[in-house]
Each structure stands twice: as structure tokens, then as C-alpha cells.
C-alpha positions in Angstrom: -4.0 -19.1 30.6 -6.7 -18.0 28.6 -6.0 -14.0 29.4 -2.6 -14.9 28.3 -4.2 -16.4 25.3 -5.9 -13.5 24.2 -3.3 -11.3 25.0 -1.2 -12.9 22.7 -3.9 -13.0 19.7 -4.8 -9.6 20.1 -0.7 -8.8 19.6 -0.7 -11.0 16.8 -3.9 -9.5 15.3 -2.1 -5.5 15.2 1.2 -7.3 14.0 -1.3 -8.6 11.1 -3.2 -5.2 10.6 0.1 -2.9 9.7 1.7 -5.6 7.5 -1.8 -6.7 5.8 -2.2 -3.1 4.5 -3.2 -2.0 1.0 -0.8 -0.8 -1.5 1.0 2.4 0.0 -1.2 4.7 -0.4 -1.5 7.3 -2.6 -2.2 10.8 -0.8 -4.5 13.7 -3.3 -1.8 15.6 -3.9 -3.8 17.6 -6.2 -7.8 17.1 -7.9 -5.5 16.0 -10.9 -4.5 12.7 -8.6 -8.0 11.3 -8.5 -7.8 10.3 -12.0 -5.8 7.5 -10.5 -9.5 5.9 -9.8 -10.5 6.2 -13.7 -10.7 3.4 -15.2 -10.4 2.8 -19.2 -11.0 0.5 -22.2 -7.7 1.3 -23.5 -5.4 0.5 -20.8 -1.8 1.2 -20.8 1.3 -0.6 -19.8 -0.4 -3.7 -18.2 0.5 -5.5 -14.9 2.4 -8.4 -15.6 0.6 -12.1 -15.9 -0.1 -13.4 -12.6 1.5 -16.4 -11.8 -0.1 -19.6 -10.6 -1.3 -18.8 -6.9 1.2 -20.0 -4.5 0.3 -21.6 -1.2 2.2 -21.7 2.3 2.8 -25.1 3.1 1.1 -26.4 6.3 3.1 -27.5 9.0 3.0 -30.3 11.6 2.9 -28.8 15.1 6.5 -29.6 17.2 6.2 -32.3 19.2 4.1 -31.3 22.7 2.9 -28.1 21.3 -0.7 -26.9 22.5 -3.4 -26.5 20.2 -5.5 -23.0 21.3 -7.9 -21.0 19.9 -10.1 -17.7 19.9 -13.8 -17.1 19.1 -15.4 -14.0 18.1 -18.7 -12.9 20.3 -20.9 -14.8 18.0 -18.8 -17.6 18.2 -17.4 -17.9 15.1 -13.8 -18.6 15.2 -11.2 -16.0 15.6 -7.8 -17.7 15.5 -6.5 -21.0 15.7 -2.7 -22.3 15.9 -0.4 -23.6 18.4 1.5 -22.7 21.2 4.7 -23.9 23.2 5.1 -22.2 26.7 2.6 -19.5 25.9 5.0 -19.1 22.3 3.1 -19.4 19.2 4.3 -22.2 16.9 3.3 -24.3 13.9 0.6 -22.9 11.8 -1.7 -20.4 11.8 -5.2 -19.3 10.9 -6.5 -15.9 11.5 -10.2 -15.4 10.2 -13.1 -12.7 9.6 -16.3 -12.5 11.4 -17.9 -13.8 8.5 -15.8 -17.0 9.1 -13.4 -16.2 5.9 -9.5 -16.6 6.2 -8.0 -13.0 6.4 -4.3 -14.8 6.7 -2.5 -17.7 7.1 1.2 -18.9 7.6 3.4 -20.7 9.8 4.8 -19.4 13.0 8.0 -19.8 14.7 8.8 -18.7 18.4 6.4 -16.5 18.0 7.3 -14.8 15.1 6.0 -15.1 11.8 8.4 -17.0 9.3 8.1 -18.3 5.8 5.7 -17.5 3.3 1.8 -16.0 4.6 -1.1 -15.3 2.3 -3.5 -12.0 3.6 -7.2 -12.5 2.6 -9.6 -9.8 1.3 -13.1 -10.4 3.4 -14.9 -11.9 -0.5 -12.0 -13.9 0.0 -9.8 -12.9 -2.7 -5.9 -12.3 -1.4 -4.9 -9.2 -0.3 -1.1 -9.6 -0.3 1.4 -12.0 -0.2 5.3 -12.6 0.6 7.7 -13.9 3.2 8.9 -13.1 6.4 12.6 -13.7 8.0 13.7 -15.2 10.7 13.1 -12.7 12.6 9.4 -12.1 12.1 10.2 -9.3 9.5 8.7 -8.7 6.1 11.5 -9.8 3.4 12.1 -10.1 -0.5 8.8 -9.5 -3.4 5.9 -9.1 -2.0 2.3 -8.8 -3.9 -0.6 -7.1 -3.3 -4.0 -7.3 -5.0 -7.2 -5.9 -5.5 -11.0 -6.9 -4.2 -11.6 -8.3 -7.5 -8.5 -10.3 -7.7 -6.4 -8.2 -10.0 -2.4 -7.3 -8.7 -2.6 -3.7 -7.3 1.0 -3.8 -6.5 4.1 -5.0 -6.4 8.1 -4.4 -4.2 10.5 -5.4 -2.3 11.2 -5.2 1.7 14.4 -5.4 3.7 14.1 -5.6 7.8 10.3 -4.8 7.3 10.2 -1.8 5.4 9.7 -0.9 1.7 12.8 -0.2 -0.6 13.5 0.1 -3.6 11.2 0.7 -6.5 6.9 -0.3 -5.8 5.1 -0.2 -8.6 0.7 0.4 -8.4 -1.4 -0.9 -10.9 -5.6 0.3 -11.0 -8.5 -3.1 -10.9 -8.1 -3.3 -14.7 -4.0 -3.8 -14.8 -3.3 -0.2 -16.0 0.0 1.0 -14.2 -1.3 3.8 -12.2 2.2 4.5 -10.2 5.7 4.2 -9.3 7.4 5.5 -6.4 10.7 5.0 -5.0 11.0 3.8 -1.4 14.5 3.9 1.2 14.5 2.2 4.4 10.1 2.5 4.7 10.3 6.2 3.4 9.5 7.3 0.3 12.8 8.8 -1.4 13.9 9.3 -5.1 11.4 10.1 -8.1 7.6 9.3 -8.0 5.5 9.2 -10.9 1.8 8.4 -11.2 -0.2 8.0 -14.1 -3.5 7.9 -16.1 -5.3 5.3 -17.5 -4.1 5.9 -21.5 -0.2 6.3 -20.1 0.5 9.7 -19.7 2.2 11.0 -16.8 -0.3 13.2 -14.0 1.9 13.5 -11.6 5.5 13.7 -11.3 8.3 14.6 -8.1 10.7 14.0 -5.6 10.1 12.4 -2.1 13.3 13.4 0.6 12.6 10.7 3.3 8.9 10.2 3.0 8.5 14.2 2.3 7.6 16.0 -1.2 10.8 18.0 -2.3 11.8 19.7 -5.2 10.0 20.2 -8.2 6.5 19.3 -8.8 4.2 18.8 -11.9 0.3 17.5 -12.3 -1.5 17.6 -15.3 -5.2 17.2 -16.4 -5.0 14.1 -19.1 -8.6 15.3 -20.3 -7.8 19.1 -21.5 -3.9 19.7 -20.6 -4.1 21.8 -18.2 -0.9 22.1 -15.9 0.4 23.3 -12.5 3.7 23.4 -11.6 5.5 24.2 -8.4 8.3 24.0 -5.7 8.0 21.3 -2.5 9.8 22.1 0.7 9.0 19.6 3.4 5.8 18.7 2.1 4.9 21.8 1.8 3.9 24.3 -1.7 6.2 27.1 -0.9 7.0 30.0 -3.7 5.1 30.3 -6.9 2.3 28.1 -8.3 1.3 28.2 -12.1 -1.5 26.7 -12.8 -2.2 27.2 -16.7 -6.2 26.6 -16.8 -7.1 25.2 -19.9 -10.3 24.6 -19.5 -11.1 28.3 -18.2 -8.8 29.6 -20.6 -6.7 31.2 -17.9 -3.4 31.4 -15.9 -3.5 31.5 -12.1 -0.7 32.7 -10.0 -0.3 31.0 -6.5 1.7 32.1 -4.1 2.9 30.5 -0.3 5.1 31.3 2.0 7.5 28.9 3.8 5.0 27.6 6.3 2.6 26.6 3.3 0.2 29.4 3.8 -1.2 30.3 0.9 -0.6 34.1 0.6 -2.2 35.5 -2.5 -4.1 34.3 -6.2 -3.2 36.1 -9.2 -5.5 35.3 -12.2 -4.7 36.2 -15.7 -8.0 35.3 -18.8 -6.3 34.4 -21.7 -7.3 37.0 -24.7 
């Protein structure tokens, strides 16, 4: 029974992992990208006002149901919940080493079901939304930063991201909005700097960079500019160097390879 036991916890625990993740993350496309992590006085568009925290509701365990638990090595507790014929049931705790709640929700037939709140290890959230009846991330979810501020914010149908996510940086700037189909990133993409204007800009063709590309340097203007294929720079690069006072040429072949560098000093 108790190999069963933690068999079962340690499936519940990756379930928890992949759908406790951060915001989707942001890949460096380009140095230009890592202004993402600047931070500013002078914030733009903010994230909306949080709304009072909302709580899932604790549930009475169905009649018969076994109350189990885990413990980590050094005995602090792992898990704790209920089971009926080896099915977990009734609610949940999950917990950090340190003895912190990393989530928390109700469970039905073993699935998870109804609203769960994910924990940060300080012990500020992490994310937040509802699952289906089939164990499956559904509707608005919310996600949130160490120091408590909302990183992000979308929707999932049948577990995966669609429709429109939107990233904001620890002081409520937006920082990016991507378009998501079915888990994938698809449609326009746009990330930005701290004072509003637009760093990066695209197209995703499921989950892939397509199309045109464009990054910019918020700090002296400089530019590159490009075509996607796969993921993939293919064609001609310009990068117009403003701060070297030059134009570079770049130039990849259909594989991605970087072929040649042309550079041009301004007169």
C-alpha cells in the first residue's frame, strides 16, 4: 500500500510540475530581448489591479475515504489528501521542503478539479486557475511573480494555452504579448520595453518563428530586421548599428547557417 502510495504522489507531483510553470517563457531571441529584465521608474501600460486573492474551498472527504500522507527525508511533510481505492479524492496539500505550501486544491477520482492555488517557495502564489472535469487546465488563469506582482495572464482550453497571453515585468510594466493555438504559439507576438516601445515584434506558425522579424535597441535605436523560416534566420539580416555608427549585412542559408558578414561605417 505504501509503494502504491508513493507511486501515486510522485505522478501527482510531475502532473504539478508542467502545469505549476512560470509564465511561458520568453526565449533570447536577440541581445535586444534582455531588456525584457530592465526595470523602470516610468512604467508603461500597467498590469491590471489585482483582485482580492481568491481561495479554493476545502472540502469534506466522501464518506470512507482514507486519509494518507508523504514525508520528505527529513521528515517534513510532503503531501497530504485522501484516497478511495488507491484514487485520490477530497483535498489536497502538496508542500516544500521548507514545510511551505507549493499547491493546493481539491481532487476528484484522481484528477484535479475546481479551482488550485500554486505557491512560490517565500510563499507568495505562483499561479492560479481551474481545472475541468477531466483533470485539464481550463478558462483564466494567473500567474505571478516572487514578489507578488501578476507576471501573466490567458486562457486554456483542454490544457493548453489559446488565445491571446499577455507578460507583465515585477513592477507591472507589460513586457509581452503572444498569441497562442491549441499550446503553440501562433499569430503575432510582440514584446516590449519598460517606457512602451516595441523591441521585438513577429509571427509564430505553430510554436515556430515565421515571417518577418524586427528588434530594436530602446536605448540608441538601433534595428535588425530579417526573415524566419522554421525558426530559423534564413536570407538577409540588416542590422543598422547605431551605436557603432554602421550597417551590417548578415547572411544565412536555409539551414540557418550563417554564411557571410558584410559591414558598411557610416561616413
Amino acid at each position: 500500500m505504501r509503494n502504491k502510495l508513493l507511486l501515486l504522489v510522485c505522478l501527482c507531483l510531475c502532473a504539478e510540475a508542467a502545469l505549476a510553470k512560470d509564465t511561458p517563457k520568453r526565449e533570447d531571441f536577440d541581445a535586444a530581448a534582455l531588456l525584457l529584465e530592465a526595470e523602470s521608474k516610468k512604467p508603461n501600460m500597467k498590469a491590471p489591479a489585482q483582485e482580492p486573492m481568491r481561495m479554493p474551498k476545502p472540502v469534506a472527504p466522501p464518506e470512507g475515504a482514507e486519509e494518507v500522507s508523504a514525508n520528505y527525508p527529513n521528515g517534513n511533510l510532503l503531501v497530504h489528501g485522501f484516497t478511495v481505492k488507491d484514487k485520490k479524492v477530497g483535498y489536497w496539500y502538496f508542500f516544500y521542503p521548507n514545510t511551505q505550501i507549493k499547491a493546493e486544491g481539491e481532487m476528484k477520482n484522481d484528477k484535479r478539479s475546481g479551482f488550485w492555488v500554486y505557491y512560490h517557495e517565500n510563499g507568495k502564489r505562483s499561479s492560479e486557475g481551474e481545472f475541468d472535469e477531466k483533470g485539464l487546465a481550463t478558462g483564466e488563469w494567473k500567474r505571478y511573480h516572487q514578489n507578488g506582482a501578476l507576471s501573466g495572464t490567458g486562457s486554456y482550453e483542454n490544457g493548453k494555452e489559446e488565445g491571446v497571453w499577455t507578460q507583465y515585468g515585477t513592477n507591472g510594466y507589460l513586457a509581452a504579448t503572444t498569441c497562442y493555438k491549441k499550446g503553440l504559439q501562433e499569430g503575432s507576438s510582440y514584446m516590449y520595453a519598460p517606457d512602451g516601445s516595441v523591441i521585438s515584434k513577429g509571427s509564430f506558425k505553430k510554436g515556430e518563428r515565421c515571417g518577418a522579424w524586427e528588434l530594436k535597441d530602446p536605448e540608441n535605436g538601433s534595428e535588425l530586421k530579417g526573415e524566419m523560416k522554421g525558426g530559423l534566420r534564413v536570407g538577409d539580416w540588416v542590422m543598422k548599428d547605431n551605436a557603432n555608427k554602421q550597417t551590417v549585412l548578415f547572411k544565412y542559408d536555409e539551414k540557418g547557417q550563417m554564411k557571410s558578414v558584410v559591414t558598411n561605417k557610416w561616413e
